[in-house]
Biopython code that builds the backbone (N, CA, C, O; Angstrom):
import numpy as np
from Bio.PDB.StructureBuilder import StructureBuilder

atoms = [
    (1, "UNK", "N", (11.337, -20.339, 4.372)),
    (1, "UNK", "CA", (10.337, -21.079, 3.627)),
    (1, "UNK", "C", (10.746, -21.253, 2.172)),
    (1, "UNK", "O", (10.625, -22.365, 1.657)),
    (2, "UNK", "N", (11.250, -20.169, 1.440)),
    (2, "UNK", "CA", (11.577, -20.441, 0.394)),
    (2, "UNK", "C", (12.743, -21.387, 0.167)),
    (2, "UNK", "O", (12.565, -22.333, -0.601)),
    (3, "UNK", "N", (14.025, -21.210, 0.815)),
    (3, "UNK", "CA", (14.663, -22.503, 0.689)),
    (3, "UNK", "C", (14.428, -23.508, 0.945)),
    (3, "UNK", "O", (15.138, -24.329, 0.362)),
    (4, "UNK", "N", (13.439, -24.050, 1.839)),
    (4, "UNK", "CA", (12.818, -24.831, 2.212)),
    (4, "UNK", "C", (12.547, -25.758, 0.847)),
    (4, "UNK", "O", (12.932, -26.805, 0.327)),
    (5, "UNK", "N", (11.489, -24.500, 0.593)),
    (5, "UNK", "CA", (10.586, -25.286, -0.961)),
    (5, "UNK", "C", (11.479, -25.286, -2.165)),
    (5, "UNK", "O", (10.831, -25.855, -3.044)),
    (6, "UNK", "N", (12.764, -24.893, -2.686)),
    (6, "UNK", "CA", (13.188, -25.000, -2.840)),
    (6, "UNK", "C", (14.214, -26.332, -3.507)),
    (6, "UNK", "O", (14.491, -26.883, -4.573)),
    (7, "UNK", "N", (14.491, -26.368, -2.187)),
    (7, "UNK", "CA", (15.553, -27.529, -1.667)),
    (7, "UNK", "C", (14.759, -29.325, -1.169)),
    (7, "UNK", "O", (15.375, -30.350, -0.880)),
    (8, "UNK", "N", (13.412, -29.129, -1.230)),
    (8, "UNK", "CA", (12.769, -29.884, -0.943)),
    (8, "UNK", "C", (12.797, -31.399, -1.501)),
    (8, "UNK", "O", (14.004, -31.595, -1.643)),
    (9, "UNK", "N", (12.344, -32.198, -1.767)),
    (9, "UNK", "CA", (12.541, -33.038, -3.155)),
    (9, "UNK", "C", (11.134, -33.092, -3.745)),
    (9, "UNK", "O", (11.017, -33.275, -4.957)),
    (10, "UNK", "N", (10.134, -32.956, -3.025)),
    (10, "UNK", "CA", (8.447, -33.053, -3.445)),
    (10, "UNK", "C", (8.601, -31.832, -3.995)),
    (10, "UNK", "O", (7.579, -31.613, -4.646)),
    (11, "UNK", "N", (9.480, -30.760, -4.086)),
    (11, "UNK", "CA", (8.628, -29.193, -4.874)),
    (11, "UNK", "C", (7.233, -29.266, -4.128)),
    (11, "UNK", "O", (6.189, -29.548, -4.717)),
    (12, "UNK", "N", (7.290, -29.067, -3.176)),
    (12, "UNK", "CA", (5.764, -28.713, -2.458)),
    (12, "UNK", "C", (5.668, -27.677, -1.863)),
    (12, "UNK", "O", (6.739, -27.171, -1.532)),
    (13, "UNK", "N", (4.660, -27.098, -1.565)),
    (13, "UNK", "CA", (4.476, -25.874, -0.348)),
    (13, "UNK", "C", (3.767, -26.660, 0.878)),
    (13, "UNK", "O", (4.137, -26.136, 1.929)),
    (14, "UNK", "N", (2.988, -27.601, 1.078)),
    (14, "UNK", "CA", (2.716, -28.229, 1.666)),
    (14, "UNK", "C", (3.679, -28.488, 3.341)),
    (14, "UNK", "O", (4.670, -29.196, 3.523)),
    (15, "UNK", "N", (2.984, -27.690, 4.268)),
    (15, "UNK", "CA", (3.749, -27.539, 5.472)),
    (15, "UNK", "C", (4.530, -26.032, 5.743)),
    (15, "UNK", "O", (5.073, -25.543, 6.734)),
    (16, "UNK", "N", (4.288, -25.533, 4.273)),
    (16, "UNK", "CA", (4.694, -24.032, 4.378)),
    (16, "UNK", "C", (3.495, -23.031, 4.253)),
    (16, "UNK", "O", (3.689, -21.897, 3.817)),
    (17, "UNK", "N", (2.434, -23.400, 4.584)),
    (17, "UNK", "CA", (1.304, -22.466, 4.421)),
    (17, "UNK", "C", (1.492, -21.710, 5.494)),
    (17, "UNK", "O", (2.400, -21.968, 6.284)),
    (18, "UNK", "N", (0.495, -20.471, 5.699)),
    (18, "UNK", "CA", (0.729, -19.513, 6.723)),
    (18, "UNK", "C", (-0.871, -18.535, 6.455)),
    (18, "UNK", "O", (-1.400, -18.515, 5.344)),
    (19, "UNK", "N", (-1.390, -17.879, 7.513)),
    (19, "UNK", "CA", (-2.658, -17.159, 7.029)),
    (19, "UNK", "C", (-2.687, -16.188, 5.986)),
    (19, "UNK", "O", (-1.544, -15.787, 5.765)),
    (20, "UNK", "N", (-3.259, -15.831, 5.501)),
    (20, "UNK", "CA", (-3.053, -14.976, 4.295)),
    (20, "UNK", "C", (-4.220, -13.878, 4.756)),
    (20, "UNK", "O", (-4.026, -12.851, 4.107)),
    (21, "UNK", "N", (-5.067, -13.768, 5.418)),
    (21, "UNK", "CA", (-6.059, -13.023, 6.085)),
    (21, "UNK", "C", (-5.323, -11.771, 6.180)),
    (21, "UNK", "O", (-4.096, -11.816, 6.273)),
    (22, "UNK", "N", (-6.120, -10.331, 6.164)),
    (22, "UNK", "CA", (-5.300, -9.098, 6.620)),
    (22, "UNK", "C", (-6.332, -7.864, 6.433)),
    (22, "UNK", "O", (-7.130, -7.862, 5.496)),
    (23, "UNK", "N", (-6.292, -7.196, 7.036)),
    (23, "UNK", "CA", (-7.061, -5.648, 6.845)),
    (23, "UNK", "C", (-6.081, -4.617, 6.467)),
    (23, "UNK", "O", (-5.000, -4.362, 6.997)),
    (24, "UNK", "N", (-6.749, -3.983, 5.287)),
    (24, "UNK", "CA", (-5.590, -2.610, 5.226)),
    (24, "UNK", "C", (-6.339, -1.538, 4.639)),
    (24, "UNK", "O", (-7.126, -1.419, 3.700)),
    (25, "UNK", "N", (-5.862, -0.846, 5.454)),
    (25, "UNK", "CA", (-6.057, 0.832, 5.399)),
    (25, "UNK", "C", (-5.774, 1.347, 4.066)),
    (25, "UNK", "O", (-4.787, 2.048, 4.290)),
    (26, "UNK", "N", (-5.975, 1.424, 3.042)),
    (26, "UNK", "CA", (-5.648, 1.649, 1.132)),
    (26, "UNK", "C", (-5.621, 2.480, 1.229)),
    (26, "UNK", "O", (-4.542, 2.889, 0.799)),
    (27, "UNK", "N", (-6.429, 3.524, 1.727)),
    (27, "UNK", "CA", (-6.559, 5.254, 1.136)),
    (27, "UNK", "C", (-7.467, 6.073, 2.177)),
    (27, "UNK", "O", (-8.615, 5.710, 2.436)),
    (28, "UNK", "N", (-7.026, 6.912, 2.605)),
    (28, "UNK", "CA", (-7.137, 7.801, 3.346)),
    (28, "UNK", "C", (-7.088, 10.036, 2.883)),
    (28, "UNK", "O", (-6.109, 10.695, 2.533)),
    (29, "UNK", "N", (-8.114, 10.372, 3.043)),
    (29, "UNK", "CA", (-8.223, 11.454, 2.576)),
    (29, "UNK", "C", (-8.783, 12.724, 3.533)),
    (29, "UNK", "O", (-9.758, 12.582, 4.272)),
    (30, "UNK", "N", (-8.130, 13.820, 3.431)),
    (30, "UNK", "CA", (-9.222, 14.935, 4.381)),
    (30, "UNK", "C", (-9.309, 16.308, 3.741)),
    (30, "UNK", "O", (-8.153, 16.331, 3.317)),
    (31, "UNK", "N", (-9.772, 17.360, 3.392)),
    (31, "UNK", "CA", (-9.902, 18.310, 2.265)),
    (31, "UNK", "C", (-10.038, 19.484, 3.550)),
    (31, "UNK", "O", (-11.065, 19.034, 4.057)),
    (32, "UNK", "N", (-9.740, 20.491, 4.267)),
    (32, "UNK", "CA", (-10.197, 21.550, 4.884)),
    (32, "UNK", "C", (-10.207, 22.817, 3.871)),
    (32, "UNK", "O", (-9.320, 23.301, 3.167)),
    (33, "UNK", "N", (-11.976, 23.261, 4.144)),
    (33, "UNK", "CA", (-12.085, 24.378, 3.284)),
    (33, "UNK", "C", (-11.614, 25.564, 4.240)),
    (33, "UNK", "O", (-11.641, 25.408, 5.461)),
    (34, "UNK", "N", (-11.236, 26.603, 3.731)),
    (34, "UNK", "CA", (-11.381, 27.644, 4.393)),
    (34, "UNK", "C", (-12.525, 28.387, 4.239)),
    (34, "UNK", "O", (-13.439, 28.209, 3.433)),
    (35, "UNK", "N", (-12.338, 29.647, 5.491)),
    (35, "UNK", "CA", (-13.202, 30.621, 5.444)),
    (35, "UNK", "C", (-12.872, 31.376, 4.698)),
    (35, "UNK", "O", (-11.755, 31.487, 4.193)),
    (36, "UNK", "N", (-14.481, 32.460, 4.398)),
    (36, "UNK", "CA", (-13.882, 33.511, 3.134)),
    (36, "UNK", "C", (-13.128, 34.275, 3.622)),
    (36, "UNK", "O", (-12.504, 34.878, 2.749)),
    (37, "UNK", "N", (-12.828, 34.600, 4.759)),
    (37, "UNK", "CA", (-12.299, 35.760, 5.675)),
    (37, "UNK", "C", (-10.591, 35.368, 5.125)),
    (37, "UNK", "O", (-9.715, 36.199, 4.884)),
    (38, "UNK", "N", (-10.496, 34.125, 5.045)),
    (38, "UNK", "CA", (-9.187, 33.380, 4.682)),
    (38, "UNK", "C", (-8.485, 33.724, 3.395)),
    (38, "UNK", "O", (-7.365, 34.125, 3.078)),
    (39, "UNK", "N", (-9.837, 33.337, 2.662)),
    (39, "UNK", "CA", (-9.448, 33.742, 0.806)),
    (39, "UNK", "C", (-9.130, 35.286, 0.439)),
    (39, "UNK", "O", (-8.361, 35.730, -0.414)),
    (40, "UNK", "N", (-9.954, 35.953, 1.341)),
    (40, "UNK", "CA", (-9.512, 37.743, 1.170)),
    (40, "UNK", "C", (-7.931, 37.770, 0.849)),
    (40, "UNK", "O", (-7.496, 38.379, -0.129)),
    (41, "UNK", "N", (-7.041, 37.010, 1.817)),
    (41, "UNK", "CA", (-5.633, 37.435, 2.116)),
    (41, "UNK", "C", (-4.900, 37.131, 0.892)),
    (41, "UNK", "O", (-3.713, 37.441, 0.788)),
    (42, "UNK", "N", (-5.650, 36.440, -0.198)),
    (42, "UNK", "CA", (-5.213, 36.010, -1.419)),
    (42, "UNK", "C", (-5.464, 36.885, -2.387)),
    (42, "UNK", "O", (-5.363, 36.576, -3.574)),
    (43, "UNK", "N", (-5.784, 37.950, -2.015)),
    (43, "UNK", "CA", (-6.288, 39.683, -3.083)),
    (43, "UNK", "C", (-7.852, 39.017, -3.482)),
    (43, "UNK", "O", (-8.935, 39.079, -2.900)),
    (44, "UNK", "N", (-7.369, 38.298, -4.874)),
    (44, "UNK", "CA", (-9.025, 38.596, -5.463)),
    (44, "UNK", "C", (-9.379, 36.757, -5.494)),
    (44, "UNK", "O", (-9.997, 36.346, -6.476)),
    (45, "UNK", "N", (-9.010, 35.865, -4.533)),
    (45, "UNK", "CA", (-9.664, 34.654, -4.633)),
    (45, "UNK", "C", (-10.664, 34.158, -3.994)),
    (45, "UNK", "O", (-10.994, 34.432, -2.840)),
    (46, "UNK", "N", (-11.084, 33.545, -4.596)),
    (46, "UNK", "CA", (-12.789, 33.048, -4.035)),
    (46, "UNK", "C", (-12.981, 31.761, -3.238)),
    (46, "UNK", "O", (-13.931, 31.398, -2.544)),
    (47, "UNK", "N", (-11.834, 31.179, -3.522)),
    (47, "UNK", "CA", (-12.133, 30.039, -2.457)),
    (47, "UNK", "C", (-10.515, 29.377, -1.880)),
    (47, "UNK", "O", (-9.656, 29.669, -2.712)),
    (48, "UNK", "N", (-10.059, 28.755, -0.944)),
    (48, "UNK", "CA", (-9.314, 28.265, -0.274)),
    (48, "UNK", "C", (-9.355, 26.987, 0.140)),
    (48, "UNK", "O", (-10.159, 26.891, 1.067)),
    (49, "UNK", "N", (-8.721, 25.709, -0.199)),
    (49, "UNK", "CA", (-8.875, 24.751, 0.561)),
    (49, "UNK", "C", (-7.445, 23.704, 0.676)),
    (49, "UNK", "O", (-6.585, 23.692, -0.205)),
    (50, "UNK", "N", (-7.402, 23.122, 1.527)),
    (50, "UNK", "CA", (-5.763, 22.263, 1.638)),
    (50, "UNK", "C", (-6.405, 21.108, 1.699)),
    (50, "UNK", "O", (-7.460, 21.095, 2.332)),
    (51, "UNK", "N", (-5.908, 19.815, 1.034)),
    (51, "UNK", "CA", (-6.124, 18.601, 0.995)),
    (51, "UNK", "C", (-4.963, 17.595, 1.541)),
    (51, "UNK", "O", (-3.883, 18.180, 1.618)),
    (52, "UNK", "N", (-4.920, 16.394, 1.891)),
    (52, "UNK", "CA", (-4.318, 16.055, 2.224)),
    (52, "UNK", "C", (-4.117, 14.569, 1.858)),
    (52, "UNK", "O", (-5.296, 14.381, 2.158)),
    (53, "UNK", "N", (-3.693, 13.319, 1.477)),
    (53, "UNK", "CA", (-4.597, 12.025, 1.591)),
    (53, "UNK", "C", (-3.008, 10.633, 1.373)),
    (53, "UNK", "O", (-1.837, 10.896, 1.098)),
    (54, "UNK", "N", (-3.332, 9.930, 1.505)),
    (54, "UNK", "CA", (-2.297, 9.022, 1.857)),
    (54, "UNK", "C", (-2.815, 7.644, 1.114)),
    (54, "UNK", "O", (-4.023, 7.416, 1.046)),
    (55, "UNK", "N", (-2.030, 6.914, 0.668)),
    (55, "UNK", "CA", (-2.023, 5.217, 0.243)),
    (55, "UNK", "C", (-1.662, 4.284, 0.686)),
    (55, "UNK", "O", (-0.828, 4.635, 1.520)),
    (56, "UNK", "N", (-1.739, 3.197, 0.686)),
    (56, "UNK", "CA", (-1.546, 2.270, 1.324)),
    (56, "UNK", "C", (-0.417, 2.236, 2.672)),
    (56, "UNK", "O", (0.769, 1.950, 2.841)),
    (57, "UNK", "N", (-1.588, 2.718, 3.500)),
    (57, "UNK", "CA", (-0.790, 3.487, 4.607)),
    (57, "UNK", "C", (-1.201, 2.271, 5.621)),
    (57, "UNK", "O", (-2.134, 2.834, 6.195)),
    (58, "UNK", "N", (-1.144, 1.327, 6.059)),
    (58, "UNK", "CA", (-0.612, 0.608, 7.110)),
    (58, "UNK", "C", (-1.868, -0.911, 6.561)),
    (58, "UNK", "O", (-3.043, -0.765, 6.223)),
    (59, "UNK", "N", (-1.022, -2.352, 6.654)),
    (59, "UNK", "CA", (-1.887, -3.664, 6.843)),
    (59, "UNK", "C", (-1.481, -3.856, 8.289)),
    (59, "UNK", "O", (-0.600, -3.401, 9.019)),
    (60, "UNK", "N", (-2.584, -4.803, 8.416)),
    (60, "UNK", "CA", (-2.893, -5.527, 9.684)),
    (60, "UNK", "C", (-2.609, -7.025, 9.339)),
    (60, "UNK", "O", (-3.447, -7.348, 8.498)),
    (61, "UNK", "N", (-1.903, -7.930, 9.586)),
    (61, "UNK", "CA", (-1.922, -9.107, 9.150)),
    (61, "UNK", "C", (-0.769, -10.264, 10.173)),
    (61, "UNK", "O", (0.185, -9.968, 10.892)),
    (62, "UNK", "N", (-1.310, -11.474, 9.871)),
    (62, "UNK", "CA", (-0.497, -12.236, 10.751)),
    (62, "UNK", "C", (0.247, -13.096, 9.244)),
    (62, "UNK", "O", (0.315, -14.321, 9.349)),
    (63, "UNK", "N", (0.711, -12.542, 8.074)),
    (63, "UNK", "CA", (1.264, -12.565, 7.316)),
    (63, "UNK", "C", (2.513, -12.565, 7.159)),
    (63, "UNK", "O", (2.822, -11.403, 6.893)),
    (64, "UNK", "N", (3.676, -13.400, 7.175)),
    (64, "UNK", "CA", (5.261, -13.354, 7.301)),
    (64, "UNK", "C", (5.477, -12.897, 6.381)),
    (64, "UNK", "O", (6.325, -12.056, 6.680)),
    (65, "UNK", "N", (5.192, -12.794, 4.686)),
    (65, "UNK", "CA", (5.954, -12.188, 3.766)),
    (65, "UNK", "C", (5.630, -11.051, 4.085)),
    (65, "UNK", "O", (4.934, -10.710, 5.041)),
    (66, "UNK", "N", (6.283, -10.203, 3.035)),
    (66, "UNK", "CA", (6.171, -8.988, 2.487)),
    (66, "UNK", "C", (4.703, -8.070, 2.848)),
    (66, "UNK", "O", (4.404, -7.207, 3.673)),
    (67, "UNK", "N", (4.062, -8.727, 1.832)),
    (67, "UNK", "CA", (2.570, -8.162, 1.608)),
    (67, "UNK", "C", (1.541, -9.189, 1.197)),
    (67, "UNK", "O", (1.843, -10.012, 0.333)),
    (68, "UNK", "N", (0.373, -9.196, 1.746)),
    (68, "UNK", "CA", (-0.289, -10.451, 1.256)),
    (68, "UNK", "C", (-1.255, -10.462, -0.262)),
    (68, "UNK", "O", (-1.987, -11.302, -0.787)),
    (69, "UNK", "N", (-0.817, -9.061, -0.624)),
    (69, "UNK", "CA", (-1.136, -9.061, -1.974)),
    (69, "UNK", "C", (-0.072, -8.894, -3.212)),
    (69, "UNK", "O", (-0.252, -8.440, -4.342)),
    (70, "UNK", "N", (0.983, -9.373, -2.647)),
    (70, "UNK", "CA", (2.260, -9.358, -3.498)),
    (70, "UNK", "C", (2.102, -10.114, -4.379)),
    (70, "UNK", "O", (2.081, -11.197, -3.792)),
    (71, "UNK", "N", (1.911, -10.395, -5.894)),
    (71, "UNK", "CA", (2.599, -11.178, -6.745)),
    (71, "UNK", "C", (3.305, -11.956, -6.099)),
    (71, "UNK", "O", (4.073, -11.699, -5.172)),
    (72, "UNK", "N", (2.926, -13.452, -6.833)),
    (72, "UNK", "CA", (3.783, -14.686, -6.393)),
    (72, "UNK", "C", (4.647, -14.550, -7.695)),
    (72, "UNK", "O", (4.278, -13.770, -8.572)),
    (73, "UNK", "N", (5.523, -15.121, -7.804)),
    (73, "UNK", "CA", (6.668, -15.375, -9.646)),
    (73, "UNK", "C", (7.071, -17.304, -9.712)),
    (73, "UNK", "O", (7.875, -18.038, -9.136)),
    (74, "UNK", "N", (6.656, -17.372, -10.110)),
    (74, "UNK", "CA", (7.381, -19.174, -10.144)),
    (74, "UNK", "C", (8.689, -19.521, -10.638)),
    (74, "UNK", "O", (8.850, -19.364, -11.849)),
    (75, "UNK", "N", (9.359, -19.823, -10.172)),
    (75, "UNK", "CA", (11.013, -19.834, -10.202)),
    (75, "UNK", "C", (11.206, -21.017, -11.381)),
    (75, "UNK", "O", (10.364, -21.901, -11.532)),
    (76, "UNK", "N", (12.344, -20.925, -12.141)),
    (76, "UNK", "CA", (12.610, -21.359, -13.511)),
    (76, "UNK", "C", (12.444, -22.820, -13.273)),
    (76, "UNK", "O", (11.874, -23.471, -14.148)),
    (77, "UNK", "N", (12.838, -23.365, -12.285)),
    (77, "UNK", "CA", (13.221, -25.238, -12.221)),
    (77, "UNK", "C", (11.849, -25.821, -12.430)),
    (77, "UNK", "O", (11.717, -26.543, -13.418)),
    (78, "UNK", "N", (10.592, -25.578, -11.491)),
    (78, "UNK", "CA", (9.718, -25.521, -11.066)),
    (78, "UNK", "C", (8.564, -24.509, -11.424)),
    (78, "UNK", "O", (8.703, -23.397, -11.932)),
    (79, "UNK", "N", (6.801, -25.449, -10.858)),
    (79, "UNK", "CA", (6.223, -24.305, -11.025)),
    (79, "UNK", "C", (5.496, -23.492, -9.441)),
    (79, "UNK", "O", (4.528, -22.781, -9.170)),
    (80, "UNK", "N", (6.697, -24.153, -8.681)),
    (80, "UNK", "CA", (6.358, -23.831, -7.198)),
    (80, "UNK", "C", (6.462, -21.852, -6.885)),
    (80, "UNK", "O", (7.259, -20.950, -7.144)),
    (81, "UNK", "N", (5.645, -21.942, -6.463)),
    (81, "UNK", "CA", (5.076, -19.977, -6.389)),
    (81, "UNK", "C", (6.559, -19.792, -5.021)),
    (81, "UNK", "O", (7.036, -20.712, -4.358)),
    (82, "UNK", "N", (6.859, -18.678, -4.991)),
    (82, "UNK", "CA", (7.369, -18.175, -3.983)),
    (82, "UNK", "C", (7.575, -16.662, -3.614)),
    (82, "UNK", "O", (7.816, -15.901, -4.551)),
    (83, "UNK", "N", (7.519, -16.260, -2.613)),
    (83, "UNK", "CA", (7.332, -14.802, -2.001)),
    (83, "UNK", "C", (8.547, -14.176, -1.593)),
    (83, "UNK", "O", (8.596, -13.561, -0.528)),
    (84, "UNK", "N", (9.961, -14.326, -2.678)),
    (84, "UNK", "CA", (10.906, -14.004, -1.899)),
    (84, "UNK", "C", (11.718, -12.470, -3.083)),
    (84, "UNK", "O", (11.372, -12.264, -4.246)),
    (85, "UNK", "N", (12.293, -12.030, -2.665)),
    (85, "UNK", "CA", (12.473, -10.656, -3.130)),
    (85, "UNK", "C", (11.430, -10.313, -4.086)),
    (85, "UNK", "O", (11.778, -10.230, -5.264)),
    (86, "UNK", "N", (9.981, -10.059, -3.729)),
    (86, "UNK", "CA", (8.776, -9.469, -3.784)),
    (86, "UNK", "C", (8.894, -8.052, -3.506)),
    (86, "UNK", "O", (9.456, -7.893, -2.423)),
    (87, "UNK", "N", (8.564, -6.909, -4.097)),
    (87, "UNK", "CA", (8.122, -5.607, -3.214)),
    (87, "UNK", "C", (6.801, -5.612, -3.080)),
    (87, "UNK", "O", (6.021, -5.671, -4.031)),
    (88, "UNK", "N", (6.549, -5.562, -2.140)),
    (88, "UNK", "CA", (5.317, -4.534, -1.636)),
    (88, "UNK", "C", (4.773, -3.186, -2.165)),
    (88, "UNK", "O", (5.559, -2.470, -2.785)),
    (89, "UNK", "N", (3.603, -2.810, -1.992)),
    (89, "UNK", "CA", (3.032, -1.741, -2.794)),
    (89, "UNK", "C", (3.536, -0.607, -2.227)),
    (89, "UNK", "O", (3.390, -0.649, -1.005)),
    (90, "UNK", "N", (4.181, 0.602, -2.689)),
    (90, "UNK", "CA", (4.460, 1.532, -2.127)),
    (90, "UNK", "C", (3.402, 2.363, -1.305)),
    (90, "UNK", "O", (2.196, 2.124, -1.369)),
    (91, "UNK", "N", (4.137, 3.693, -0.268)),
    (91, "UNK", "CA", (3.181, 4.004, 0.418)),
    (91, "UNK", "C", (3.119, 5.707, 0.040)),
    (91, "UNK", "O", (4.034, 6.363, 0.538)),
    (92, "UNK", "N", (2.086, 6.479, -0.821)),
    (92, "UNK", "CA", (1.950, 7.472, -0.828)),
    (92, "UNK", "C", (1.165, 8.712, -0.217)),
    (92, "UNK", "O", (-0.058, 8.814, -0.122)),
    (93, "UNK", "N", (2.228, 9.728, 0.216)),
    (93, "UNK", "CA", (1.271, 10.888, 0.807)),
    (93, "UNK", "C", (1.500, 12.010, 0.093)),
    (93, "UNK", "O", (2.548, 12.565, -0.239)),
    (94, "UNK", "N", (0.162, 12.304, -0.125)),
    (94, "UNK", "CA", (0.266, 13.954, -0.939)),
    (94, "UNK", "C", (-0.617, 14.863, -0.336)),
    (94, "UNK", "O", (-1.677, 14.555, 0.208)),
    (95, "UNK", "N", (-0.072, 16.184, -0.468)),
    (95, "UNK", "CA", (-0.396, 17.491, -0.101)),
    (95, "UNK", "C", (-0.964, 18.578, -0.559)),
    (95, "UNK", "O", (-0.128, 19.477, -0.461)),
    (96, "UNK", "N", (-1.988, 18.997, -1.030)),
    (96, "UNK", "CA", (-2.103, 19.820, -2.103)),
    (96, "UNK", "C", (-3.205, 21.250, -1.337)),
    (96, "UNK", "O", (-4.016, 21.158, -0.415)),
    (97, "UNK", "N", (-2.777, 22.573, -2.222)),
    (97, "UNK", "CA", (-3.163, 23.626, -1.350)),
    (97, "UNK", "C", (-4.003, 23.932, -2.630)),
    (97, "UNK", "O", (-3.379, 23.938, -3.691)),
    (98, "UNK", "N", (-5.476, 24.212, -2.663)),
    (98, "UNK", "CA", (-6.076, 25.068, -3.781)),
    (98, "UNK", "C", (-6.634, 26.429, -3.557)),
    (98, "UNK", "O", (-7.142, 26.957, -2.569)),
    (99, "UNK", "N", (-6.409, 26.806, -4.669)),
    (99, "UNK", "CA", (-7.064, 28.348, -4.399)),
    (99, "UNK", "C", (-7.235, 28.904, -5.676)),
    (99, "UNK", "O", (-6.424, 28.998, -6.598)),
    (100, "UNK", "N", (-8.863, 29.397, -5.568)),
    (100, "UNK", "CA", (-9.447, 29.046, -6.666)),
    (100, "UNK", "C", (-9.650, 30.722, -7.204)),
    (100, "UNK", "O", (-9.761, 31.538, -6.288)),
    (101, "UNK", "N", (-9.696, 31.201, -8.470)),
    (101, "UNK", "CA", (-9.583, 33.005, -8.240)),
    (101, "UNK", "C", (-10.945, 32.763, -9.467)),
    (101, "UNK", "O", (-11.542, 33.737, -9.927)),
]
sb = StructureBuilder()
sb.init_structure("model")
sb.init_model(0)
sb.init_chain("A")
sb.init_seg("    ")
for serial, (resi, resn, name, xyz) in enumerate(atoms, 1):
    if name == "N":
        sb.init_residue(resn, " ", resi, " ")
    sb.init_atom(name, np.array(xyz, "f"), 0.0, 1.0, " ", f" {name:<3s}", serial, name[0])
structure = sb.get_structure()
């Protein structure tokens, strides 16, 4: 598509559209407390809990680029938008153990 539009002579997108529709999963989280029976094993702490939670952890989309919330950039010749060496939003998971004295 991008060479397409490109190489075109109209500079159009016109015939290069595609759905842009999509569901995505952004953020995801789960916290397990422990029991006090748990926190004992920690000498003198009072509470215990492990967290867990993740980012932009999976779209749903009938979307050919990248990401359908990628930044478009308009290329120097033109002010035709294009989706081509775009990144996508990274995907983060973190882990975290608390324990509270």
């Amino acid at each position: 598509m991008v060479v397409a539009t490109r190489d075109d002579p109209s500079k159009t997108l016109d015939g290069f559209f595609q759905p842009g529709s999509f569901v995505k999963l952004r953020e995801i989280s789960a916290t397990f407390t422990a029991p006090d029976r748990w926190t004992a094993m920690f000498g003198h702490a009072r509470s215990l809990s492990f967290t867990a939670s993740a980012r932009n952890v999976h779209t749903w989309t009938k979307y050919r680029g990248v990401d359908p919330e990628t930044d478009f950039t308009a290329s120097e010749s033109s002010n035709t938008p294009q989706d081509f060496q775009t990144v996508g939003p990274p995907s983060y998971f973190i882990f975290r153990l608390n324990v509270g004295f």
